[in-house]
GUZA-706315 format. One line per field, with one value per residue: residue in three letters; x, y, z of N, C-alpha, C in turn. Coordinates in nm, 4 decimals. Last residue first. Layout:
<atoms>
aa	[Ala | ...]
n.px	[X | ...]
n.py	[Y | ...]
n.pz	[Z | ...]
ca.px	[X | ...]
ca.py	[Y | ...]
ca.pz	[Z | ...]
c.px	[X | ...]
c.py	[Y | ...]
c.pz	[Z | ...]
</atoms>
This chain:
<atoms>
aa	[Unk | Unk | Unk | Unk | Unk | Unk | Unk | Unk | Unk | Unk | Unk | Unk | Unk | Unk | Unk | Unk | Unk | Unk | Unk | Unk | Unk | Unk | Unk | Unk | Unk | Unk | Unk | Unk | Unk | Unk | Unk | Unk | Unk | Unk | Unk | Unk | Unk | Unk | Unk | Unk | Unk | Unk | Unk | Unk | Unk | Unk | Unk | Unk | Unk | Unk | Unk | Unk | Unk | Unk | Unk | Unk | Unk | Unk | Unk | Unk | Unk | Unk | Unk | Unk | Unk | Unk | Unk | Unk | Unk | Unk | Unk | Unk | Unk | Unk | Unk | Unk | Unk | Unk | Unk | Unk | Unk | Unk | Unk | Unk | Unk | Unk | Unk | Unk | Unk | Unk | Unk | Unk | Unk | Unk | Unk | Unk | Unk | Unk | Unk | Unk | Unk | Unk | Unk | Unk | Unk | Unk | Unk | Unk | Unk | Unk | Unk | Unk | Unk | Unk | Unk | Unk | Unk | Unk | Unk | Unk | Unk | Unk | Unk | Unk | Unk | Unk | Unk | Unk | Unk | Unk | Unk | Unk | Unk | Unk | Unk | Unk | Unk | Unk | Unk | Unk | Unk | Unk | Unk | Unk | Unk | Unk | Unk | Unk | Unk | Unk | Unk | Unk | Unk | Unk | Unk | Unk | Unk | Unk | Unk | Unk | Unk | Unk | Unk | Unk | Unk | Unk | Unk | Unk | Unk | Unk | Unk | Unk]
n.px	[-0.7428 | -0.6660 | -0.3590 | -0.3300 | 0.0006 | 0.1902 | 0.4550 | 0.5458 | 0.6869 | 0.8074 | 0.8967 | 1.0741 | 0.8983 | 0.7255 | 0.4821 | 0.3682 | 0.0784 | -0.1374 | -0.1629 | 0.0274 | 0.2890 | 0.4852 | 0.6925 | 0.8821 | 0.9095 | 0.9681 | 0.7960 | 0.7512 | 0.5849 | 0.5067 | 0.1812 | -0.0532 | -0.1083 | 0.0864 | 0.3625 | 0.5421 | 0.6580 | 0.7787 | 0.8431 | 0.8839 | 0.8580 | 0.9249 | 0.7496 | 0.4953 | 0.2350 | 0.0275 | -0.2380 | -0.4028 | -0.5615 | -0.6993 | -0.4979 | -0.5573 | -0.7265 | -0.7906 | -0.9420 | -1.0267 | -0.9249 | -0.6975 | -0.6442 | -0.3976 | -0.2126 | 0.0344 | 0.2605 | 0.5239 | 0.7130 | 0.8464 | 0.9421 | 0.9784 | 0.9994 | 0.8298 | 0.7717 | 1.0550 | 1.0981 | 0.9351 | 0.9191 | 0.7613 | 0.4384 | 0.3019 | 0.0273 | -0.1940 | -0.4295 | -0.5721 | -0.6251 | -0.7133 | -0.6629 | -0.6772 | -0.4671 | -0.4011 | -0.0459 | 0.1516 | 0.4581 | 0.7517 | 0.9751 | 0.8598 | 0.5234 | 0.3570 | 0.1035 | -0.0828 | -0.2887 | -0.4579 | -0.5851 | -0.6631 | -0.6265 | -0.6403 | -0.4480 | -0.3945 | -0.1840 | -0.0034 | 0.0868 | -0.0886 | -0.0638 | -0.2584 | -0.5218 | -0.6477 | -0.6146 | -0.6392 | -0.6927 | -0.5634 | -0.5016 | -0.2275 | -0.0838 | 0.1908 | 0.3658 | 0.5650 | 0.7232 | 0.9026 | 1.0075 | 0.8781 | 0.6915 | 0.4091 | 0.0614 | -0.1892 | -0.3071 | -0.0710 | 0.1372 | 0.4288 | 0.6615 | 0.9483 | 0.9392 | 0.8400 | 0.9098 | 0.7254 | 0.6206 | 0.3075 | 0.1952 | -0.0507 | -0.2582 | -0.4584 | -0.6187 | -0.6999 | -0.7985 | -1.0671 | -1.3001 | -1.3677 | -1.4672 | -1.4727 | -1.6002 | -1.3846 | -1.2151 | -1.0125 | -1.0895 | -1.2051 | -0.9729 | -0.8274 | -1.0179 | -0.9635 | -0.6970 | -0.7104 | -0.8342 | -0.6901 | -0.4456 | -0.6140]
n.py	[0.7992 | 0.5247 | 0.3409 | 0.0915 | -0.0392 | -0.2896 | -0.4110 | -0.4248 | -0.2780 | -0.4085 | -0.3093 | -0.3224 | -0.2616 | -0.2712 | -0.2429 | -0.1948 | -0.3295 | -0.4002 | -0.3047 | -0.1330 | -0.1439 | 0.0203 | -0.0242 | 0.1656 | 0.0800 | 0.1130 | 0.0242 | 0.0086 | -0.0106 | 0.0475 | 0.1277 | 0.2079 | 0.4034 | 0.5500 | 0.3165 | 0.2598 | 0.4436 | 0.3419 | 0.4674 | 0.4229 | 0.5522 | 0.5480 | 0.5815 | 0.4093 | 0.3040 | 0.2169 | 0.0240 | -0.1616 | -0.4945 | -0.8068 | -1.0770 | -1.4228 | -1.6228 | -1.3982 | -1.0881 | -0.8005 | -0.5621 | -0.4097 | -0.0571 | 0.2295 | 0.4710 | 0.5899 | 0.7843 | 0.8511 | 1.0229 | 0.8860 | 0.9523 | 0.8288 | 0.8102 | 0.9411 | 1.2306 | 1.3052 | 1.2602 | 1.3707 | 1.4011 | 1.3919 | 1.3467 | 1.2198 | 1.0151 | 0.8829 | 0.6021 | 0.3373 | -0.0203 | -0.3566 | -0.6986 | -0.9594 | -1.2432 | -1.5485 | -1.7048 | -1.9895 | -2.1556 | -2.1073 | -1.9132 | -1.6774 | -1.7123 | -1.5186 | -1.3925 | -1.3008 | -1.0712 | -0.9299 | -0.6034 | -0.2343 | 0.0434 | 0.4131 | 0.6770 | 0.9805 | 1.2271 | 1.5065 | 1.6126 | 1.4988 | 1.2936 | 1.1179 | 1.2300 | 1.0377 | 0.7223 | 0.3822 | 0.1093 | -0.1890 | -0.5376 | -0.7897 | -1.0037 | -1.1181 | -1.1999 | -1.0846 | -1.2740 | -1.2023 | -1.3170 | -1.2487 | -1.2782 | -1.3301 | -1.4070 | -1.5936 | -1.3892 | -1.2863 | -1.0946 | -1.0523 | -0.7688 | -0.8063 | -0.7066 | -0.7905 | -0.7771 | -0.8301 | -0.7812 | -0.8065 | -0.6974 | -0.5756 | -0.3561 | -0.1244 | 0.1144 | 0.5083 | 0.8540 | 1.0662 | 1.2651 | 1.6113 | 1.7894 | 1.6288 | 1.5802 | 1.3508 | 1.1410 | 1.2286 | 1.3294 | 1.1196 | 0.9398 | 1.1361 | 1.1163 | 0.8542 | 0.8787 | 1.0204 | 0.9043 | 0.6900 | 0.7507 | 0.8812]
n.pz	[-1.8391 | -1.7751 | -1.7105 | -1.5312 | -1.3633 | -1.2083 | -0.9732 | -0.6464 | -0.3271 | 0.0122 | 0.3011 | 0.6486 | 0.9516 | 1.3027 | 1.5891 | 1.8870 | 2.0033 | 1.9412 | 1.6053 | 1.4175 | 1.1823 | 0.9193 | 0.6621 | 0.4430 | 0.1107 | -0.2357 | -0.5646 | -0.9153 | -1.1802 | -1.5190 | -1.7233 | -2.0344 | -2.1793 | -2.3572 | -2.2494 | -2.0199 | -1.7581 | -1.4623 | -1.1320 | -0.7997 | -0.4326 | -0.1214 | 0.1736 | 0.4306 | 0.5738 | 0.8319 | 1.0058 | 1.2855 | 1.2945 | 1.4697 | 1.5300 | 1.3913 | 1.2099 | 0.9675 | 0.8658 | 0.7619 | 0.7907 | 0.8425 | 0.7284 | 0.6385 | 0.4481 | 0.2834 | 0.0380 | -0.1586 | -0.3817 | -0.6476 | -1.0411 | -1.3713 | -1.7043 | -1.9613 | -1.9838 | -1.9283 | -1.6028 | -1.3277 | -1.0074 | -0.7832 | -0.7831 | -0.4999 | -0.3286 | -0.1213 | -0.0248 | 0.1526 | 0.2188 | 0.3255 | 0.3354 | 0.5253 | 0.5957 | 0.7714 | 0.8757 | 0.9035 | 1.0583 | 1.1394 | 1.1698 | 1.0157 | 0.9790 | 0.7154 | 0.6388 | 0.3097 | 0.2240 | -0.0630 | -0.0716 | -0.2125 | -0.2373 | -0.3747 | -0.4135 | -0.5572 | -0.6934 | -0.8085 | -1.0847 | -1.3800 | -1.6184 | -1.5550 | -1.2761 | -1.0149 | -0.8939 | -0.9098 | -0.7433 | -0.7158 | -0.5850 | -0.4784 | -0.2160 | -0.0536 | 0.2293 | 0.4628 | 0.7560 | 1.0669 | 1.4253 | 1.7407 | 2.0274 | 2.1742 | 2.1221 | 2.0550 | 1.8609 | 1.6665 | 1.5648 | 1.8286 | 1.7892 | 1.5709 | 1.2584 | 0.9032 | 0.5602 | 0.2031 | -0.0865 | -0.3008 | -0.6542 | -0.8356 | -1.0879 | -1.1357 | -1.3131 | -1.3147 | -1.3613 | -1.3832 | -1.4176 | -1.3035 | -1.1582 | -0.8141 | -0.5308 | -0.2752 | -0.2203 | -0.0899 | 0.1195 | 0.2664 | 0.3246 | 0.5071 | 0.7137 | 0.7912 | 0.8634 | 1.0787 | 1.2830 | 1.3196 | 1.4382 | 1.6648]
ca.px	[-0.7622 | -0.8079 | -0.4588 | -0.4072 | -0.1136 | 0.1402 | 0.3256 | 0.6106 | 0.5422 | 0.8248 | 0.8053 | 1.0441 | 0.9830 | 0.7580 | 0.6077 | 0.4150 | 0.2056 | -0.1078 | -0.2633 | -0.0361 | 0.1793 | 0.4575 | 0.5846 | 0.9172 | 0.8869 | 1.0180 | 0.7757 | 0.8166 | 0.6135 | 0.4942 | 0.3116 | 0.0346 | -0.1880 | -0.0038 | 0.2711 | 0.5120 | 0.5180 | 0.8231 | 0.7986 | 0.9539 | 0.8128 | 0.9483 | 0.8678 | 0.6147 | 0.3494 | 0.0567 | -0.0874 | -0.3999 | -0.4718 | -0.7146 | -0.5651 | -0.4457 | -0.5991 | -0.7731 | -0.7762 | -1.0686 | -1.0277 | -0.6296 | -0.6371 | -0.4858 | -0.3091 | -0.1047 | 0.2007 | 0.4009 | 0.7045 | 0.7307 | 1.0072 | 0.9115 | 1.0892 | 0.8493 | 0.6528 | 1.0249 | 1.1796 | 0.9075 | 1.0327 | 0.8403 | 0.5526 | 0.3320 | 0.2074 | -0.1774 | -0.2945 | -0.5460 | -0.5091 | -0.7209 | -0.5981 | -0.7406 | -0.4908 | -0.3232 | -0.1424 | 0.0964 | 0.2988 | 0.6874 | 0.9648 | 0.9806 | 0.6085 | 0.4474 | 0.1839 | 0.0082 | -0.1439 | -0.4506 | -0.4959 | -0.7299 | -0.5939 | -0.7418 | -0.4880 | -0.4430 | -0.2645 | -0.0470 | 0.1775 | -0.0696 | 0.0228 | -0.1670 | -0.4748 | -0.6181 | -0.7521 | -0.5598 | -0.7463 | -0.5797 | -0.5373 | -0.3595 | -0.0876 | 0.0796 | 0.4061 | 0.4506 | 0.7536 | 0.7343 | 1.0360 | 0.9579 | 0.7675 | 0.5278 | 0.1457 | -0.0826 | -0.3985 | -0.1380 | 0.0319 | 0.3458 | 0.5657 | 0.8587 | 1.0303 | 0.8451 | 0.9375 | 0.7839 | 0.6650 | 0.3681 | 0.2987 | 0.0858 | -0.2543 | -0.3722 | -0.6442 | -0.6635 | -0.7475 | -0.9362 | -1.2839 | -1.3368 | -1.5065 | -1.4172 | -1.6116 | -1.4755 | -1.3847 | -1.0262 | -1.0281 | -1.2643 | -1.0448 | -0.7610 | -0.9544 | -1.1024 | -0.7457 | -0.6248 | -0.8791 | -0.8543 | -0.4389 | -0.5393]
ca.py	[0.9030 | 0.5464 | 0.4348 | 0.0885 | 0.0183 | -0.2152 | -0.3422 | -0.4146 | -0.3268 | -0.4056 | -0.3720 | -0.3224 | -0.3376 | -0.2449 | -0.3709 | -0.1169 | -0.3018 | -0.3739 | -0.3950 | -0.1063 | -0.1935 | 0.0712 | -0.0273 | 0.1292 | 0.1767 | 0.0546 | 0.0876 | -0.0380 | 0.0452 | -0.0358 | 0.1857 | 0.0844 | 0.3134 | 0.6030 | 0.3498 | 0.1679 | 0.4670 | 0.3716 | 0.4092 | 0.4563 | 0.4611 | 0.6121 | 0.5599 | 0.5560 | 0.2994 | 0.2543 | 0.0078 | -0.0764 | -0.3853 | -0.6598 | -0.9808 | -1.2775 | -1.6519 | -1.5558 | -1.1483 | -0.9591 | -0.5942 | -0.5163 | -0.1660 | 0.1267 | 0.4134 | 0.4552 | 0.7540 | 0.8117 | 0.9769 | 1.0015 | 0.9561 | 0.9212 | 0.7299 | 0.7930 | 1.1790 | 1.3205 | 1.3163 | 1.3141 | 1.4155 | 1.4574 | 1.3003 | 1.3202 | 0.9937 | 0.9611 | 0.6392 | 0.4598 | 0.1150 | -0.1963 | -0.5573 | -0.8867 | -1.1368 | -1.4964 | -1.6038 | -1.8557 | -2.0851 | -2.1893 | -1.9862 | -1.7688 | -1.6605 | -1.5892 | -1.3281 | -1.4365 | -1.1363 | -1.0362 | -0.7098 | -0.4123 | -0.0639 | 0.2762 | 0.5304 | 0.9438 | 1.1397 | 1.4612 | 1.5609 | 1.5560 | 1.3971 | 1.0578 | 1.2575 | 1.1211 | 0.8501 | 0.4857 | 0.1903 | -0.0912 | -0.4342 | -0.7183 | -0.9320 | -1.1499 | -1.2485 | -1.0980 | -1.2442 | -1.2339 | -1.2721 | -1.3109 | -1.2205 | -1.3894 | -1.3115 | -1.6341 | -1.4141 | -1.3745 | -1.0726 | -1.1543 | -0.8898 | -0.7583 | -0.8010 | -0.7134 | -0.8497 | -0.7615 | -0.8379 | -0.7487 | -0.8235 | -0.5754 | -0.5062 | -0.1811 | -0.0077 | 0.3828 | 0.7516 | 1.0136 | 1.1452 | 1.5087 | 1.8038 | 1.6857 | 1.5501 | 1.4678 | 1.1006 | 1.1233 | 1.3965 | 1.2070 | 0.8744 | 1.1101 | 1.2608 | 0.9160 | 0.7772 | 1.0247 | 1.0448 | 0.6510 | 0.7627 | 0.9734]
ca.pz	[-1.8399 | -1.7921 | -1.7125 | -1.6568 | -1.3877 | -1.3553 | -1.0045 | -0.7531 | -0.4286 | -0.1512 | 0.2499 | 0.4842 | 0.8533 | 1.1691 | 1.4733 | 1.7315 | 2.0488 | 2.1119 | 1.7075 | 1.5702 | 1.2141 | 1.0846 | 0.7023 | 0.5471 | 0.2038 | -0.1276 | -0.4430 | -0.7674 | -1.0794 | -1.4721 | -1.6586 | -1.9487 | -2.1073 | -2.2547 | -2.3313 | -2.1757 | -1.8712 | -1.6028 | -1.2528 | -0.9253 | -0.5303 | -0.2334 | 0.0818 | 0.3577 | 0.5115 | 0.7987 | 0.9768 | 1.1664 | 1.3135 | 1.3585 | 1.5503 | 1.4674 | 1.3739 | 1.0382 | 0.9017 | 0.7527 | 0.8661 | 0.8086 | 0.8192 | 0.6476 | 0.5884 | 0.2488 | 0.2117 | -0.1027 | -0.2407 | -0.6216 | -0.8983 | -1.2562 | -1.6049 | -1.9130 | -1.9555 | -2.0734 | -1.6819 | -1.4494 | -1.1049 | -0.8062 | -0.8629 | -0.5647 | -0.4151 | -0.2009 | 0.0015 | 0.1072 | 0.2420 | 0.3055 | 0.3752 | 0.4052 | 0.6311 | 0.6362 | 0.9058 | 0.8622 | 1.0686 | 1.1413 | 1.2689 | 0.9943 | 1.0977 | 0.7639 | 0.7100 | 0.3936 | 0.2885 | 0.0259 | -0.0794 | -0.1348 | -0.2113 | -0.2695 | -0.4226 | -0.4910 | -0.7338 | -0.6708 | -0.9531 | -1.2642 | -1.6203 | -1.5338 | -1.3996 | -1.1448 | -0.8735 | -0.8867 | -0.8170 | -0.6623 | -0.6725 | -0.4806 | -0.3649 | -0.1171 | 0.0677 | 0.4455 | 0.6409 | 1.0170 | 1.2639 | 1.6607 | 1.9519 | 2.1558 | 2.1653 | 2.1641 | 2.0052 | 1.6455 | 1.5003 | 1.6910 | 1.8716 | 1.6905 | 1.3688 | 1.0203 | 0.6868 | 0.3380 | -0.0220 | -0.2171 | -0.5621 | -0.7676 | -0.9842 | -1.1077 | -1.2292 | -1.3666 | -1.3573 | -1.4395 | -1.3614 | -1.4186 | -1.2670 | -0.9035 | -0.6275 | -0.3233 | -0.2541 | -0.2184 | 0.0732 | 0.2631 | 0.2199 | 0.3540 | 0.6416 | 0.7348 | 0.7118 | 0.9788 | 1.1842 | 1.2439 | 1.2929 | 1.5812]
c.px	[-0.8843 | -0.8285 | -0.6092 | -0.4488 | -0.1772 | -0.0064 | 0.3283 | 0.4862 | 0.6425 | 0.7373 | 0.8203 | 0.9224 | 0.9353 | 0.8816 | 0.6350 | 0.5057 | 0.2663 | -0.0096 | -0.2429 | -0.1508 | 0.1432 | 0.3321 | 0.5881 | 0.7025 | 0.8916 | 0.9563 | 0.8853 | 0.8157 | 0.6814 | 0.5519 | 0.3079 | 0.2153 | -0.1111 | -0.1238 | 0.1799 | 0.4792 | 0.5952 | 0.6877 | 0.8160 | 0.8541 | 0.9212 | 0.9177 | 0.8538 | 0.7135 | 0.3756 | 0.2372 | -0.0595 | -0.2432 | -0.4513 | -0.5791 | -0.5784 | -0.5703 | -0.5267 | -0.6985 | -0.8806 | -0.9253 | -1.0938 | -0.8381 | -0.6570 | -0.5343 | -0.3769 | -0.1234 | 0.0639 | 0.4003 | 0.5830 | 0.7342 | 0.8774 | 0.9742 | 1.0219 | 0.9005 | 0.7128 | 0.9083 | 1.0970 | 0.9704 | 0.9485 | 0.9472 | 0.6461 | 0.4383 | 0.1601 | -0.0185 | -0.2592 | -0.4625 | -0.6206 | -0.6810 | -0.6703 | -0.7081 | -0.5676 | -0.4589 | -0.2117 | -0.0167 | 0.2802 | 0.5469 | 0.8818 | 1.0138 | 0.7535 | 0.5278 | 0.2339 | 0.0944 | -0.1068 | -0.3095 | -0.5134 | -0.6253 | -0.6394 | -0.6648 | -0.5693 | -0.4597 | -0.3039 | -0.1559 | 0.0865 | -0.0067 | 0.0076 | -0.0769 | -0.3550 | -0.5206 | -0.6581 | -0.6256 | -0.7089 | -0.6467 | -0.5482 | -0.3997 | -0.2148 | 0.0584 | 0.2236 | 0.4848 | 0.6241 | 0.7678 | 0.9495 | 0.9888 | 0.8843 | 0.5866 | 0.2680 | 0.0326 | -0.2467 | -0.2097 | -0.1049 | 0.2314 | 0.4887 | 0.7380 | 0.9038 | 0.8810 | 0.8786 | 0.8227 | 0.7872 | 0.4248 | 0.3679 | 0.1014 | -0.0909 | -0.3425 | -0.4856 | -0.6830 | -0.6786 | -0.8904 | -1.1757 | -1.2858 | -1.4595 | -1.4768 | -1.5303 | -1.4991 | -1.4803 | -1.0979 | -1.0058 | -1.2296 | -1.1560 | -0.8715 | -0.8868 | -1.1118 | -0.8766 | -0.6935 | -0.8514 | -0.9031 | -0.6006 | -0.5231]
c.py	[0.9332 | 0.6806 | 0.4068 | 0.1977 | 0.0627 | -0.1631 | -0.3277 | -0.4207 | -0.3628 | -0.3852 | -0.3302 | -0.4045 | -0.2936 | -0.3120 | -0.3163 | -0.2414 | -0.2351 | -0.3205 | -0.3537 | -0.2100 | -0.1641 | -0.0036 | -0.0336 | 0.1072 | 0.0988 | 0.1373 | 0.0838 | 0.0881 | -0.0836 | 0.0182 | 0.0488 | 0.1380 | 0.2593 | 0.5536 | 0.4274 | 0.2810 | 0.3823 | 0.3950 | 0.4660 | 0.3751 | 0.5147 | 0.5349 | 0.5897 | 0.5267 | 0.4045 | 0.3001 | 0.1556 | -0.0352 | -0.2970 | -0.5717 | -0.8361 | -1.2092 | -1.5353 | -1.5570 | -1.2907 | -1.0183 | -0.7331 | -0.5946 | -0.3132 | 0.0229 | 0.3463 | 0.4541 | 0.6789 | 0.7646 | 0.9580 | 0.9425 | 0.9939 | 0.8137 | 0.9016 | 0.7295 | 1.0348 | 1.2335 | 1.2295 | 1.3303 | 1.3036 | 1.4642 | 1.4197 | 1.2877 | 1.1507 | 0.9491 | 0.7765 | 0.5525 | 0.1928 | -0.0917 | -0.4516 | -0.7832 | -1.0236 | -1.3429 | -1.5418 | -1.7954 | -1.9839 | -2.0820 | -2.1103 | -1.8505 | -1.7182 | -1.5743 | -1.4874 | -1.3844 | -1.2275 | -1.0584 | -0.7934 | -0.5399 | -0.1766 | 0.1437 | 0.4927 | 0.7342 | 1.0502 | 1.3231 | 1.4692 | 1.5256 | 1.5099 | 1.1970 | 1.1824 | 1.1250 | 0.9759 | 0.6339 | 0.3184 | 0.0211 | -0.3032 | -0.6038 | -0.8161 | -1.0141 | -1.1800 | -1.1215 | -1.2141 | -1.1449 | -1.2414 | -1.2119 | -1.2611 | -1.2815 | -1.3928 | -1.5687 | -1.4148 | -1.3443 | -1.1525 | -1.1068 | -0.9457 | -0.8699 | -0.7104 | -0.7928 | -0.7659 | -0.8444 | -0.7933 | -0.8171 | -0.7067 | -0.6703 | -0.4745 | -0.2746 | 0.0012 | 0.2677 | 0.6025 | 0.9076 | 1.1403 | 1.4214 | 1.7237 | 1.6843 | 1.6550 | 1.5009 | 1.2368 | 1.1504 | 1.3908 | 1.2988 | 1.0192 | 1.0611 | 1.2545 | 1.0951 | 0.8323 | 0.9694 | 1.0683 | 0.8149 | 0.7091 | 0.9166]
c.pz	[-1.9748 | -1.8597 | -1.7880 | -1.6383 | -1.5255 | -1.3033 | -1.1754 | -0.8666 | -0.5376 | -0.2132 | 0.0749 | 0.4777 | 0.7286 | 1.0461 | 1.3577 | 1.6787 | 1.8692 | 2.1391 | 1.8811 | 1.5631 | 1.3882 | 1.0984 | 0.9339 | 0.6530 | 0.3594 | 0.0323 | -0.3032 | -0.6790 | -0.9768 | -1.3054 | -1.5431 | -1.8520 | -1.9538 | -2.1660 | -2.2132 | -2.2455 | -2.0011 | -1.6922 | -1.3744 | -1.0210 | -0.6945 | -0.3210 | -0.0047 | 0.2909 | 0.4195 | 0.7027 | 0.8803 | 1.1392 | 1.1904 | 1.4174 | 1.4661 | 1.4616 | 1.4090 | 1.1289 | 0.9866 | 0.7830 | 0.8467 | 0.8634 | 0.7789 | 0.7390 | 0.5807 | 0.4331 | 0.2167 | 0.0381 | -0.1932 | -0.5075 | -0.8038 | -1.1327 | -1.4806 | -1.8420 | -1.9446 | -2.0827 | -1.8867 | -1.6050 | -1.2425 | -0.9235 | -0.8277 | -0.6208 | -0.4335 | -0.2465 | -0.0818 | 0.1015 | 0.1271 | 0.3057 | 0.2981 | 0.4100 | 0.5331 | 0.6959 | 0.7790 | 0.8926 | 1.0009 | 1.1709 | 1.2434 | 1.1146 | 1.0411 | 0.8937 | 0.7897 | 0.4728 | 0.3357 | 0.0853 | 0.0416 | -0.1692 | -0.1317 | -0.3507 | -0.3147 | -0.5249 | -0.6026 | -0.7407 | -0.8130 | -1.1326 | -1.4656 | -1.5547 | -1.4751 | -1.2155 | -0.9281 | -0.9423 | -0.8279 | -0.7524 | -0.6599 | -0.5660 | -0.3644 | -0.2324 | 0.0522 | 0.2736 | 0.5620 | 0.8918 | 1.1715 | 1.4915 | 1.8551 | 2.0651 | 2.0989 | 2.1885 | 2.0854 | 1.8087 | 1.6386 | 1.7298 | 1.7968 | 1.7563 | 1.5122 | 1.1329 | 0.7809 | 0.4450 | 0.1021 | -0.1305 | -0.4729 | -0.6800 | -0.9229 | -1.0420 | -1.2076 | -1.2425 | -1.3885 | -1.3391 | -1.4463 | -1.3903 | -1.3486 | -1.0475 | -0.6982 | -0.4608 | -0.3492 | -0.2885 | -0.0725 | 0.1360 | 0.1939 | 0.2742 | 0.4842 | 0.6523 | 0.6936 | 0.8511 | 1.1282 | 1.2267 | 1.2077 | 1.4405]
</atoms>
């Protein structure tokens, strides 16, 4: 269900449109999740994720709906002792809901993804929801935070906060 999911969204991305827009973006990402461990030797515990990554963000900067692809690296900390670390893949879409005088926006997003280069644990796919905020510098440069609540499936479900915090480079 959710691998029809993401192929429906990246599908959805991809199609062609009469005009390329967009932008880059880099970001710092930082989360917990509680539940069963990532790793082969099972167990269950605490697990802090620190890392980062880029993204490419897919139209217009004045249009509500906009689309992301995301690649990042994770360090998935056990607070217990041990890391994990992990290559990540999402896709994702936002809609602005609120853009008060083109420089302070409001917008609820959704990212599916999987985790397909990872060390010592196991693949898994994940998915995250919440609300993001940003500010526009300039018609280039915007900067963002994200808060959302992340849902991971390998064998078993684990979830928890998770933080972006961010700039993007339009293109338009």
């Amino acid at each position: 269900m959710l691998g029809r999911a993401l192929l429906l969204l990246i599908a959805l991305l991809v199609l062609p449109a009469p005009a390329l827009a967009g932008g880059v973006g880099v970001f710092d990402q930082t989360g917990f999740h509680f539940g069963g461990a990532l790793r082969e030797g099972g167990g269950t515990g605490s697990w802090m994720d620190q890392g980062g990554g880029i993204e490419i963000f897919l139209g217009k900067t004045d249009h509500r709906l906009s689309g992301r692809l995301r690649l990042s690296y994770a360090a998935i900390i056990d607070l217990s002792g041990g890391v994990q670390h992990a290559g990540l893949f999402s896709v994702g879409a936002q809609v602005e809901l609120l853009d008060l005088e083109k420089k302070f926006g409001l917008y609820p997003l959704l990212d599916l993804g999987v985790s397909p280069l990872v060390t010592q644990i196991r693949f898994f796919v994940f998915a995250d929801a919440g609300i993001g905020a940003r500010y526009r510098i300039n018609d280039v440069v915007s900067i963002f935070g994200e808060l959302t609540g992340l849902v991971r499936y390998d064998k078993a479900f684990t979830g928890g906060p998770l933080i972006f915090l961010g700039a993007r480079f339009a293109i338009d």
